[in-house]
OpenMM code with the backbone's topology and positions (N, CA, C; nanometers):
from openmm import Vec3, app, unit

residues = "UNK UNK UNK UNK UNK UNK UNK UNK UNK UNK UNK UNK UNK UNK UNK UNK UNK UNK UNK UNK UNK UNK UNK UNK UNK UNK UNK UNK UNK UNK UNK UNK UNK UNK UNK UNK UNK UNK UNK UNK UNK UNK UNK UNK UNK UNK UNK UNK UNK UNK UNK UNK UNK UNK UNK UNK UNK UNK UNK UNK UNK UNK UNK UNK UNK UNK UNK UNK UNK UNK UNK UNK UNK UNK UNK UNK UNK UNK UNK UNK UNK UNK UNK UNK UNK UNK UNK UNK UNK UNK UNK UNK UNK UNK UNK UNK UNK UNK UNK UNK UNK UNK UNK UNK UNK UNK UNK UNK UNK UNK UNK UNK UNK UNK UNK UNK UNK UNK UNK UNK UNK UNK UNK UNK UNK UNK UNK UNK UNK UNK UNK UNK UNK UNK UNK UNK UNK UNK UNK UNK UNK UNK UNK UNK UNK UNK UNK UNK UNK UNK UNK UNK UNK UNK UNK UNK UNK UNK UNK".split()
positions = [
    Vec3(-0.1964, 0.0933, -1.7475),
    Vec3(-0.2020, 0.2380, -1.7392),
    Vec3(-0.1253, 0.2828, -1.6172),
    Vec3(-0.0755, 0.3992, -1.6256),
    Vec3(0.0289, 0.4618, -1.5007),
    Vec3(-0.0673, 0.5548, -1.4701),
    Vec3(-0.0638, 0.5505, -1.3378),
    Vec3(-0.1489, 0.6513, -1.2740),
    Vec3(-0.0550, 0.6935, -1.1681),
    Vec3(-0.0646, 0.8417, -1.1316),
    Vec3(-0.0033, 0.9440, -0.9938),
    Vec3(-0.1286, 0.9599, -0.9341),
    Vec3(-0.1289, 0.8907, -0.7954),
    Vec3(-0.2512, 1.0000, -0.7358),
    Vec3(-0.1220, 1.1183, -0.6224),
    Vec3(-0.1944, 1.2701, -0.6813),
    Vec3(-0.1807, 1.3431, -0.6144),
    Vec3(-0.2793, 1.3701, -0.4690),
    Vec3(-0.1987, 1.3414, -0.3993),
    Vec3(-0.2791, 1.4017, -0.2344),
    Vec3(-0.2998, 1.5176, -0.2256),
    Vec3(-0.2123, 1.6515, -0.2627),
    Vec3(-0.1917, 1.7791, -0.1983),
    Vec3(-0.1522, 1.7282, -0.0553),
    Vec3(-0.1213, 1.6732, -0.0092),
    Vec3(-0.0551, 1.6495, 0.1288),
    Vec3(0.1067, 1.7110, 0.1395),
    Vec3(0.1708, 1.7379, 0.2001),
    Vec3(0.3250, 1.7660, 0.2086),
    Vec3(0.3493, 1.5990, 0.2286),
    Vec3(0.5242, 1.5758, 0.1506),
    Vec3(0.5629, 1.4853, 0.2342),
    Vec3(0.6393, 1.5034, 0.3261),
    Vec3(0.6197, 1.6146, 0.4302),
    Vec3(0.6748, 1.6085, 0.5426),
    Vec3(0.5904, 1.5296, 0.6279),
    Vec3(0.4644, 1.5601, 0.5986),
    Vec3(0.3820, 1.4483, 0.6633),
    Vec3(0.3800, 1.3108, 0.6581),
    Vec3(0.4377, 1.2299, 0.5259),
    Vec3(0.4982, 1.0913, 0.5592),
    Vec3(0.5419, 1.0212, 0.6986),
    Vec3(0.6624, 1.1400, 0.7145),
    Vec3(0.7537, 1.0887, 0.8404),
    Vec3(0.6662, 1.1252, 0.9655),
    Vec3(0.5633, 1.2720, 0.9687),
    Vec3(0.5176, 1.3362, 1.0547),
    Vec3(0.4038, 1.2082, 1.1279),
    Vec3(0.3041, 1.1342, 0.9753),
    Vec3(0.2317, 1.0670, 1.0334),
    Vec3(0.3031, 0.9095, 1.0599),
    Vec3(0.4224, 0.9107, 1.0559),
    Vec3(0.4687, 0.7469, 1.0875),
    Vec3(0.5459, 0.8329, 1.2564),
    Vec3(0.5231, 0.8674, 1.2763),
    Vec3(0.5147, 0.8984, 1.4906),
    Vec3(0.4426, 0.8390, 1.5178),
    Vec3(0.2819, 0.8246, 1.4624),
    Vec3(0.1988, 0.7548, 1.5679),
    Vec3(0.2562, 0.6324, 1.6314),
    Vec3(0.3191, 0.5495, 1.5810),
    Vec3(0.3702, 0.4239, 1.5987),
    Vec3(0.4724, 0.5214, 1.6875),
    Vec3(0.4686, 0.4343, 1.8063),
    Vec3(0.6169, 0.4875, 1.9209),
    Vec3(0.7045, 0.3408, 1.8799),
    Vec3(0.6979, 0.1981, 1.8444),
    Vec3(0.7703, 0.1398, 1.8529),
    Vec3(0.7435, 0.0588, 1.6918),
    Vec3(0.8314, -0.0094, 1.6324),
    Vec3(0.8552, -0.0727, 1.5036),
    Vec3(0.7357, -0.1907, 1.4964),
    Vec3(0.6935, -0.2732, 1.6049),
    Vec3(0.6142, -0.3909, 1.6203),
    Vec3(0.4718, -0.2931, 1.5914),
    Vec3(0.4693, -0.1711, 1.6501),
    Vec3(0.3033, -0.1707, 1.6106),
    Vec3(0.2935, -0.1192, 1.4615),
    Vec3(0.3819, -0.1000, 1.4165),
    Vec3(0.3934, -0.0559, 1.2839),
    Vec3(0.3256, -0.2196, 1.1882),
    Vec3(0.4155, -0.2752, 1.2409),
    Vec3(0.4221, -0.4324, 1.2003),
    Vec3(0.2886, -0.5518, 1.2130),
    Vec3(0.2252, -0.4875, 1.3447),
    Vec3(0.1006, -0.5007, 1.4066),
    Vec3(-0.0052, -0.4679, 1.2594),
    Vec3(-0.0205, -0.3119, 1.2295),
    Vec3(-0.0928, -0.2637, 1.1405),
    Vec3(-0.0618, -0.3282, 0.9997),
    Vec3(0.0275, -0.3499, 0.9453),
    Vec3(0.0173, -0.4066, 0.8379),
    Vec3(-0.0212, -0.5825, 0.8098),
    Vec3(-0.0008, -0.6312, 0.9707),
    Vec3(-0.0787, -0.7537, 0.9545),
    Vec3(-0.2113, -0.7797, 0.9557),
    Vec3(-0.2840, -0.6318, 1.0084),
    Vec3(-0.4431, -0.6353, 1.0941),
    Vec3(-0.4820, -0.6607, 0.9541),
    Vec3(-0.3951, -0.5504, 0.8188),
    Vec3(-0.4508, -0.5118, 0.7075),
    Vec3(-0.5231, -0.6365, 0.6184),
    Vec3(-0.3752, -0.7366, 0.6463),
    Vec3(-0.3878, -0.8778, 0.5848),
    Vec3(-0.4881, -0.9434, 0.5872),
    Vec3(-0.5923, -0.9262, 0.7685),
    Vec3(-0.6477, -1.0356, 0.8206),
    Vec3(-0.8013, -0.9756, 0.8059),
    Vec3(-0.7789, -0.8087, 0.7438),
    Vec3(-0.9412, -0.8045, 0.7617),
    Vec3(-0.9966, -0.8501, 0.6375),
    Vec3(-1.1768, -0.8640, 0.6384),
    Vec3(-1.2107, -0.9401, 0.5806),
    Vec3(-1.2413, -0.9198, 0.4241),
    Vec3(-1.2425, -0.8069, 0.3764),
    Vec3(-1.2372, -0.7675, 0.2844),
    Vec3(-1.0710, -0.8656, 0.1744),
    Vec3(-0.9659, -0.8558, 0.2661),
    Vec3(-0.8783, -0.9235, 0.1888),
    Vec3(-0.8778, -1.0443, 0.2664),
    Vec3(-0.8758, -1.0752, 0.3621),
    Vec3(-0.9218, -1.2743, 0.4027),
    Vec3(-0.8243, -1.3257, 0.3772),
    Vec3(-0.6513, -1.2443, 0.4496),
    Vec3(-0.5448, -1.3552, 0.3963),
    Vec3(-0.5826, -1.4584, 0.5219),
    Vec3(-0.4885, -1.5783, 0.4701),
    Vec3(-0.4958, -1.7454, 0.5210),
    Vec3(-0.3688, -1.7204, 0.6451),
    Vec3(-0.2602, -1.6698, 0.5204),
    Vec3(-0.1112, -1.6851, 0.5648),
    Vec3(-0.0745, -1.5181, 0.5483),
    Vec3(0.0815, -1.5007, 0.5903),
    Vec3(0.1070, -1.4076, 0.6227),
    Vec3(0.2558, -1.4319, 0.6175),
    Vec3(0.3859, -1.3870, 0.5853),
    Vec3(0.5326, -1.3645, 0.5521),
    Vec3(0.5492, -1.2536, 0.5927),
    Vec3(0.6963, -1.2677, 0.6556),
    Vec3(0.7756, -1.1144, 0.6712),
    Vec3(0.9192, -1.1833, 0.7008),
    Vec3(1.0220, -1.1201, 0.5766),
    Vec3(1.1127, -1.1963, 0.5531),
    Vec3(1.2134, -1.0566, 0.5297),
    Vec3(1.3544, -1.0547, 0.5758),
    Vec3(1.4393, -0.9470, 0.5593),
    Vec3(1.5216, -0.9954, 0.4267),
    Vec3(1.5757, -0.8736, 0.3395),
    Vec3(1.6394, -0.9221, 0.2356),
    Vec3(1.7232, -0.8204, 0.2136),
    Vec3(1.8129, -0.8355, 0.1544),
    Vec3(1.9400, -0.7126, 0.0835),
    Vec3(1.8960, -0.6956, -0.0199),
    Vec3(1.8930, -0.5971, -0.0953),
    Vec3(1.9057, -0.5289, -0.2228),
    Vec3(1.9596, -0.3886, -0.2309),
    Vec3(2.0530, -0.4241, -0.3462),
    Vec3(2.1766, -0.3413, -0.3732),
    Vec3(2.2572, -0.2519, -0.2219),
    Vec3(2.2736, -0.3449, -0.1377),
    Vec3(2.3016, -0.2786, 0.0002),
    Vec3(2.2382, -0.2808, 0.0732),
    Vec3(2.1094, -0.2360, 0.0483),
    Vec3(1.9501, -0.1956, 0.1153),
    Vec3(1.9193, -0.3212, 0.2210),
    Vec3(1.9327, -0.3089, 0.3461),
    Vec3(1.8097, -0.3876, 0.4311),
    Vec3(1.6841, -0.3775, 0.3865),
    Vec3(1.6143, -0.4771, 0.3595),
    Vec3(1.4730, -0.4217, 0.3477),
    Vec3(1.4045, -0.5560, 0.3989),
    Vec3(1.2693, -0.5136, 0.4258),
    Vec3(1.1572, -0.5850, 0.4611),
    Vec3(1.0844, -0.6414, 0.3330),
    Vec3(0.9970, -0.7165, 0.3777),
    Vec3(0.9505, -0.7813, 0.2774),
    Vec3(0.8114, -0.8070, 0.3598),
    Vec3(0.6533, -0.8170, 0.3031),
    Vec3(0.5449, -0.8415, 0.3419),
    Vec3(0.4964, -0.9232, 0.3074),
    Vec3(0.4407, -1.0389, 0.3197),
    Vec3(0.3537, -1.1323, 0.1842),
    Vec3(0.2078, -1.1782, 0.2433),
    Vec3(0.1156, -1.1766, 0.1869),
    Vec3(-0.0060, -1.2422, 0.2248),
    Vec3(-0.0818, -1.3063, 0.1135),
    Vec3(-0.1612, -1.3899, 0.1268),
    Vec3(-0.2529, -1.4645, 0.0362),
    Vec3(-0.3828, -1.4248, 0.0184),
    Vec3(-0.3779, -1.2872, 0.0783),
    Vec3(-0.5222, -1.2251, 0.0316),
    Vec3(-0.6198, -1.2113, -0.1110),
    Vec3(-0.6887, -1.1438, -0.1418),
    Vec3(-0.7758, -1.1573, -0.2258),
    Vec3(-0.6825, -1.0804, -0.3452),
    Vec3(-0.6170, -0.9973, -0.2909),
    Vec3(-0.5029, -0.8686, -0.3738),
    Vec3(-0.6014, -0.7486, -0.4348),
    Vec3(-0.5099, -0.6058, -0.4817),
    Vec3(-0.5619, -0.5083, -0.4830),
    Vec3(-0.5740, -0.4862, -0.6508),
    Vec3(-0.6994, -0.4425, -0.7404),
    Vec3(-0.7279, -0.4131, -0.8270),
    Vec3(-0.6794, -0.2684, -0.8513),
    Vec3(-0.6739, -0.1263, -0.9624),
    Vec3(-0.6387, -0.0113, -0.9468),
    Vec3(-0.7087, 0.0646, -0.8595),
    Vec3(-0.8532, 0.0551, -0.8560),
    Vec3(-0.9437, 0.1132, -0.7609),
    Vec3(-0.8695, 0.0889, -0.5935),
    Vec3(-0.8738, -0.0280, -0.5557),
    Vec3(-0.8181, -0.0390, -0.3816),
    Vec3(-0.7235, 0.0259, -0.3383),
    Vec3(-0.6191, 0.0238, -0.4857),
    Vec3(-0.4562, -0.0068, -0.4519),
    Vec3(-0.4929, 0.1868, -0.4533),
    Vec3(-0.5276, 0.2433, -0.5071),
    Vec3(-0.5543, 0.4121, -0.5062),
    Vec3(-0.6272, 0.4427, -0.3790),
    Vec3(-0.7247, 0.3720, -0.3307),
    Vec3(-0.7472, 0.4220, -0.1999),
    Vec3(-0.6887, 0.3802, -0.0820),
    Vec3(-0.6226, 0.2194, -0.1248),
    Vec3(-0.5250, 0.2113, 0.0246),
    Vec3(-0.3996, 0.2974, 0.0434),
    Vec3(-0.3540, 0.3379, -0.0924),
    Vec3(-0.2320, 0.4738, -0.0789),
    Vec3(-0.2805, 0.6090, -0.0693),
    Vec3(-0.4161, 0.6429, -0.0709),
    Vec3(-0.4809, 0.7697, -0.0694),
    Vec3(-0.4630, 0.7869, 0.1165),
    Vec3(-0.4628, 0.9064, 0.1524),
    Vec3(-0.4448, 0.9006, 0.2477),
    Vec3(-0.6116, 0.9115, 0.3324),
    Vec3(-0.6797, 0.8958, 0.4618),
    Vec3(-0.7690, 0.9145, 0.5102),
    Vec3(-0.8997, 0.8580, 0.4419),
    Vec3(-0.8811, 0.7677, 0.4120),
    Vec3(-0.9938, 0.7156, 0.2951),
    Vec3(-1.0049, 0.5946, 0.3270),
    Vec3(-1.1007, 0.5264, 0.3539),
    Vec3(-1.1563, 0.3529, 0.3417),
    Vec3(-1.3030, 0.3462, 0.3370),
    Vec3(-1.3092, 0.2603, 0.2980),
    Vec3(-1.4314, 0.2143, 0.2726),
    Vec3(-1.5158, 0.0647, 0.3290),
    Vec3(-1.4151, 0.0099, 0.4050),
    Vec3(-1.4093, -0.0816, 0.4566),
    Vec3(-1.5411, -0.0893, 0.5574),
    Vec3(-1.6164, -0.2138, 0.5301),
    Vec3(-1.6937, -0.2330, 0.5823),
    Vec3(-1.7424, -0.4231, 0.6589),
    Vec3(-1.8369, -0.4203, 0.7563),
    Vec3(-1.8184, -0.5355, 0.8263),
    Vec3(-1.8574, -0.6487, 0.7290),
    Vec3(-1.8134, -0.7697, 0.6871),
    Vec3(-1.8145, -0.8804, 0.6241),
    Vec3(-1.8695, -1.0091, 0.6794),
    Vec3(-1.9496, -1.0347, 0.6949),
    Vec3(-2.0570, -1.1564, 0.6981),
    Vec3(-2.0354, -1.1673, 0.8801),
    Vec3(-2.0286, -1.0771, 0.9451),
    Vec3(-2.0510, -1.0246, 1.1109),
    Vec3(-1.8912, -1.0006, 1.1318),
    Vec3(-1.7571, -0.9910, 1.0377),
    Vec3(-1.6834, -0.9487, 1.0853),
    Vec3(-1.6171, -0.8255, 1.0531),
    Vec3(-1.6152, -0.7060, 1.1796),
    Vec3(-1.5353, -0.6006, 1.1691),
    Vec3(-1.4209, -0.5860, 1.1581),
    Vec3(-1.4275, -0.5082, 1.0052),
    Vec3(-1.2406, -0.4348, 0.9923),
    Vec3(-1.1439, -0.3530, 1.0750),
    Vec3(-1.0593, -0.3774, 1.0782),
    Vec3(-0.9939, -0.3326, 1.1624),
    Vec3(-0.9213, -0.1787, 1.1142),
    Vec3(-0.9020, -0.2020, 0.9342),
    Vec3(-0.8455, -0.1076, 0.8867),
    Vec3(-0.9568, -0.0238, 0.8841),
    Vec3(-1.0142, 0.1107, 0.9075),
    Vec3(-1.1452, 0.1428, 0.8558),
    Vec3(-1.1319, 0.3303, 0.8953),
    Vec3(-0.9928, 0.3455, 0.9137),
    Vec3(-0.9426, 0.5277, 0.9346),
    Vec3(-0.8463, 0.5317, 0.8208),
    Vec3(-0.8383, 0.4676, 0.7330),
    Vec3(-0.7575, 0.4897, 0.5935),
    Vec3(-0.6264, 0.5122, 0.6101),
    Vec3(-0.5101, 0.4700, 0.7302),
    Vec3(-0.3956, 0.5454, 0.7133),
    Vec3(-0.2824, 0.4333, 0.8051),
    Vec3(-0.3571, 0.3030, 0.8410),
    Vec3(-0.2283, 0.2222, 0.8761),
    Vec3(-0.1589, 0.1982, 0.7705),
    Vec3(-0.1701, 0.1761, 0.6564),
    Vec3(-0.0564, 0.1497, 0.5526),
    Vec3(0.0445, 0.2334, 0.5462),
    Vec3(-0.0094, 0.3388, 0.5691),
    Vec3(0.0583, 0.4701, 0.5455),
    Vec3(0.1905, 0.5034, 0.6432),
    Vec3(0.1636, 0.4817, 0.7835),
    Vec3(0.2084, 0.5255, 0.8922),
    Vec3(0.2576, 0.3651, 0.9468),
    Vec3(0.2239, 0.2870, 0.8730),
    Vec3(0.2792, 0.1513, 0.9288),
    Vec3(0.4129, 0.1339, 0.8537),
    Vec3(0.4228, 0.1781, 0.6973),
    Vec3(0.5091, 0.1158, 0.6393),
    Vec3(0.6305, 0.2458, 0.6717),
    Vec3(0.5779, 0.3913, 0.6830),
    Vec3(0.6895, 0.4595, 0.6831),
    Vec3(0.7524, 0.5163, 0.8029),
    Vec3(0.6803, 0.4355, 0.9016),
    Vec3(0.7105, 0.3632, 1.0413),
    Vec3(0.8841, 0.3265, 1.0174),
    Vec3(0.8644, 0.2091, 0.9496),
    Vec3(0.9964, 0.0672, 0.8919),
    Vec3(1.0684, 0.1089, 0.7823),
    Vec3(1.0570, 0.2176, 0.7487),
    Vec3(1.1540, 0.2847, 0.6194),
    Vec3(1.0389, 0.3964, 0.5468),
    Vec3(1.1470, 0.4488, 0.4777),
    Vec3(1.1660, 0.5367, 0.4016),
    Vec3(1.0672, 0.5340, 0.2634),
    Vec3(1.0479, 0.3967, 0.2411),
    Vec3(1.0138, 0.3822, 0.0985),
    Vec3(0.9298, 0.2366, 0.1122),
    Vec3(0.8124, 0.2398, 0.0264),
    Vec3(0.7343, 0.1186, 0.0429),
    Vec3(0.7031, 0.0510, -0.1096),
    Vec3(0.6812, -0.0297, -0.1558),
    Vec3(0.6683, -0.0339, -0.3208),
    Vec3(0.5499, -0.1427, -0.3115),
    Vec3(0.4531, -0.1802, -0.3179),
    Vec3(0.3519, -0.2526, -0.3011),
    Vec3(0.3275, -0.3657, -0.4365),
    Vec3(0.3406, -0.4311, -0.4461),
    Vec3(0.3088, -0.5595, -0.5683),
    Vec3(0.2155, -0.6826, -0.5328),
    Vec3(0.0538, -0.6095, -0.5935),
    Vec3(-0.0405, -0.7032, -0.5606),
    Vec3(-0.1117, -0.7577, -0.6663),
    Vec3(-0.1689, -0.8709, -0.7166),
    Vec3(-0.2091, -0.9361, -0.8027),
    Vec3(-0.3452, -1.0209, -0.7311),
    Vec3(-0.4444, -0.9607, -0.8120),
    Vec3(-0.6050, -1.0080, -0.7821),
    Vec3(-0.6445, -1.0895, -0.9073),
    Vec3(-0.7506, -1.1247, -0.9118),
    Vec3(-0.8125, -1.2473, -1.0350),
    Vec3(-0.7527, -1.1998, -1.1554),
    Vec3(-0.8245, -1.0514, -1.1610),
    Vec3(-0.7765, -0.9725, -1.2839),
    Vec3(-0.7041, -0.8906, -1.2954),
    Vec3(-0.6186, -0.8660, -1.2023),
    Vec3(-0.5268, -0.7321, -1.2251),
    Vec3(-0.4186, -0.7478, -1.1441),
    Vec3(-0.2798, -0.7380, -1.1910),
    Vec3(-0.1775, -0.6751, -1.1119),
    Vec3(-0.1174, -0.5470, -1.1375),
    Vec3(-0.0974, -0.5132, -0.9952),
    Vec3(-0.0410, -0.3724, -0.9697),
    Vec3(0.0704, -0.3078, -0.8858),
    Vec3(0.1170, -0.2387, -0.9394),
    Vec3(0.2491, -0.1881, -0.8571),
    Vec3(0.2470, -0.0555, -0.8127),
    Vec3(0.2507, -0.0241, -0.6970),
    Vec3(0.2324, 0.0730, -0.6095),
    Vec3(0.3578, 0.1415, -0.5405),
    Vec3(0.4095, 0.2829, -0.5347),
    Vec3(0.4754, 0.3578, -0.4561),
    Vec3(0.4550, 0.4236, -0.3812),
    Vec3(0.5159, 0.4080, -0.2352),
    Vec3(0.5258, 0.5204, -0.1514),
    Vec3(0.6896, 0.5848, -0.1250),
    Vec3(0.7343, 0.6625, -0.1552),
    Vec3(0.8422, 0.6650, -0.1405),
    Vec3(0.9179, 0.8084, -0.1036),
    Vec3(0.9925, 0.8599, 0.0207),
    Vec3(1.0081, 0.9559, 0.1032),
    Vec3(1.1319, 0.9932, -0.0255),
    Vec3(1.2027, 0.9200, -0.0450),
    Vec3(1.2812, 0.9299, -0.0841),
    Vec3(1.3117, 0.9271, -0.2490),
    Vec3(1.2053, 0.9156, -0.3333),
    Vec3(1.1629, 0.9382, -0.4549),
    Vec3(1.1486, 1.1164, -0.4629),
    Vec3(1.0383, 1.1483, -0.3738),
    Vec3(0.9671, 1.2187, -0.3364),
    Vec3(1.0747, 1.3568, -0.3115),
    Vec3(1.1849, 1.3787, -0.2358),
    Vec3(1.3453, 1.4375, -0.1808),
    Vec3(1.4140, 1.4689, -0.3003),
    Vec3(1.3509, 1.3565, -0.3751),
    Vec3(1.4652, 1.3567, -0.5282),
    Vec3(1.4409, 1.4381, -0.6260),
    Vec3(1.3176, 1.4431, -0.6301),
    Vec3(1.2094, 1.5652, -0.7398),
    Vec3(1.1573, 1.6856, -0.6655),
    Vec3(1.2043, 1.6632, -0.5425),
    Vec3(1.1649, 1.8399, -0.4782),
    Vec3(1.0306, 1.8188, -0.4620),
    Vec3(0.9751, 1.7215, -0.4363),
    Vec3(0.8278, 1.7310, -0.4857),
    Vec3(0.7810, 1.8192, -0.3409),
    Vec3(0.6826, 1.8894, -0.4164),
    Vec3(0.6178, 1.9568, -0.2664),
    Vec3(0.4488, 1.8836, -0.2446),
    Vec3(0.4062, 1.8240, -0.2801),
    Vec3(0.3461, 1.7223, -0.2680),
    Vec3(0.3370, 1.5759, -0.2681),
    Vec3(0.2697, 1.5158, -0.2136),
    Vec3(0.3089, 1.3338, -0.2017),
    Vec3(0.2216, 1.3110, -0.2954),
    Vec3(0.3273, 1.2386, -0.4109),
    Vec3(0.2779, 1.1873, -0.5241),
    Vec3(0.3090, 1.0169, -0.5211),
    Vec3(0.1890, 0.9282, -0.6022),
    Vec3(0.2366, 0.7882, -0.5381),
    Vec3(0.1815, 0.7400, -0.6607),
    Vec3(0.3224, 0.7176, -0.7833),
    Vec3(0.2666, 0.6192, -0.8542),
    Vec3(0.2066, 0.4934, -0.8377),
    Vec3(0.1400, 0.4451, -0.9580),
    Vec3(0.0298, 0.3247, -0.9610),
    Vec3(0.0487, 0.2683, -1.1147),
    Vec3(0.0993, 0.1627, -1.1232),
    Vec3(0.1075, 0.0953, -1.2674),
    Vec3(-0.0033, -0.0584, -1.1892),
    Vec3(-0.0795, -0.0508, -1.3315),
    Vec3(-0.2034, -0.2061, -1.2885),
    Vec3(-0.1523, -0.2557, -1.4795),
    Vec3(-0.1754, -0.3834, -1.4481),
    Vec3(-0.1638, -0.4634, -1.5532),
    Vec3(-0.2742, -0.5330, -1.5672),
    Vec3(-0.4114, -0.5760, -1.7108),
    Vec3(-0.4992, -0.6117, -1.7032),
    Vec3(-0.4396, -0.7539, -1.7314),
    Vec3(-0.4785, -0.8686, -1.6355),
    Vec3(-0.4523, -1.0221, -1.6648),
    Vec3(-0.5329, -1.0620, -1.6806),
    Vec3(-0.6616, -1.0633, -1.7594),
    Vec3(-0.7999, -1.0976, -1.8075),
    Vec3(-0.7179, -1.1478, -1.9513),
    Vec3(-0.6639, -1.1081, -2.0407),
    Vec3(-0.6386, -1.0697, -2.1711),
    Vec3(-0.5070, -1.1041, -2.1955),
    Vec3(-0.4920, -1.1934, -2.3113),
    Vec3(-0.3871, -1.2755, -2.3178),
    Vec3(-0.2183, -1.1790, -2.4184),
    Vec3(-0.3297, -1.0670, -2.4380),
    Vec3(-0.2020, -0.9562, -2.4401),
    Vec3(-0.1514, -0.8692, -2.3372),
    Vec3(-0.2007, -0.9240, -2.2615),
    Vec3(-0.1856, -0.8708, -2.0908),
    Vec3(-0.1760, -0.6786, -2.1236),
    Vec3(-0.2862, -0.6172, -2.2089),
    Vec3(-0.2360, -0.5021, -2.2416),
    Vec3(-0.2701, -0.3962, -2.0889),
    Vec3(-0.2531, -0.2921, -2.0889),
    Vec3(-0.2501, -0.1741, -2.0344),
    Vec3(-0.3507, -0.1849, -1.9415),
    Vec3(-0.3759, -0.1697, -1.8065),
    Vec3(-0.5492, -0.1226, -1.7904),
    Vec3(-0.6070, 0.0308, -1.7945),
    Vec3(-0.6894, 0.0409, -1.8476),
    Vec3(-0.7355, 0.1637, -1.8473),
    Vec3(-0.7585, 0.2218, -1.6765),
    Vec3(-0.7656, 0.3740, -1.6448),
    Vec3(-0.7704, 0.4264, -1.5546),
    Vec3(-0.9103, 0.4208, -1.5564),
    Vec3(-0.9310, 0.3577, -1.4092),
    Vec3(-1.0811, 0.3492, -1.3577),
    Vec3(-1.1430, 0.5226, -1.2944),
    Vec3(-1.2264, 0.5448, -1.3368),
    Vec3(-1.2803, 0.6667, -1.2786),
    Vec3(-1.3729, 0.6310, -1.1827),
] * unit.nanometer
topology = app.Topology()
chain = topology.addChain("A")
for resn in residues:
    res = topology.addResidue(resn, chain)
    for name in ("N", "CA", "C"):
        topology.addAtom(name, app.Element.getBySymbol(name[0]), res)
């Protein structure tokens, strides 16, 4: 299933909230804390530069638990977590908005591809999607694929 979550946010605020970061490393900082809290329990951790079609880009990887449609909608929602302490250890992510301000910190555009027991999903943030459609709100598609089911069909939108 394709899902848009609408924020009502401007995306002028994209770029507005990637200031907090004064330098590229704490940007880089936040998206590793994301990896290590315990809710996702990555082991390992990648960050690898690559070209596409011209494009410098970054690359993230972790061995975490990965995001189902439910997470992957509130880790792109803005101001939202739910994150809570895990067998005595505190999250670090737990103000809903390092993803946010970490990735558009390091560019323009973020595309997220995470795969959990049962579900993979593909996630947008993108300034520059966003420029292209005039959008006056930050809209952030969400495609999840159910991998339970050997027709790997659609997943339904979780309410």
């Amino acid at each position: 299933f394709s899902h848009a979550v609408n924020s009502g946010v401007s995306p002028r605020f994209l770029h507005t909230n990637s200031t907090s970061h004064t330098w590229p490393f704490g940007a880089i900082a936040e998206l590793i804390d994301n990896a290590y809290d315990p809710d996702v329990s990555a082991k390992q951790f990648w960050i690898a530069k690559t070209v596409i079609k011209d494009q410098d880009c970054l690359t993230f990887m972790d061995n975490g638990y990965g995001l189902d449609l439910r997470t992957m909608h509130k880790m792109l929602s803005f101001g939202f977590s739910d994150k809570t302490t895990v067998k005595g250890v505190q999250p670090i992510g737990i103000y809903g908005n390092g993803f946010k301000s970490g990735s558009m910190r390091l560019g323009k555009d973020a595309i997220v591809f995470s795969k959990s027991k049962s579900t993979s999903c593909v996630g947008m943030l993108s300034q520059t999607y966003l420029e292209k459609i005039g959008a006056e709100q930050i809209i952030v598609p969400i495609v999840c694929f159910d991998q339970t089911k050997s027709d790997k069909h659609i997943l339904d939108l979780m309410q």
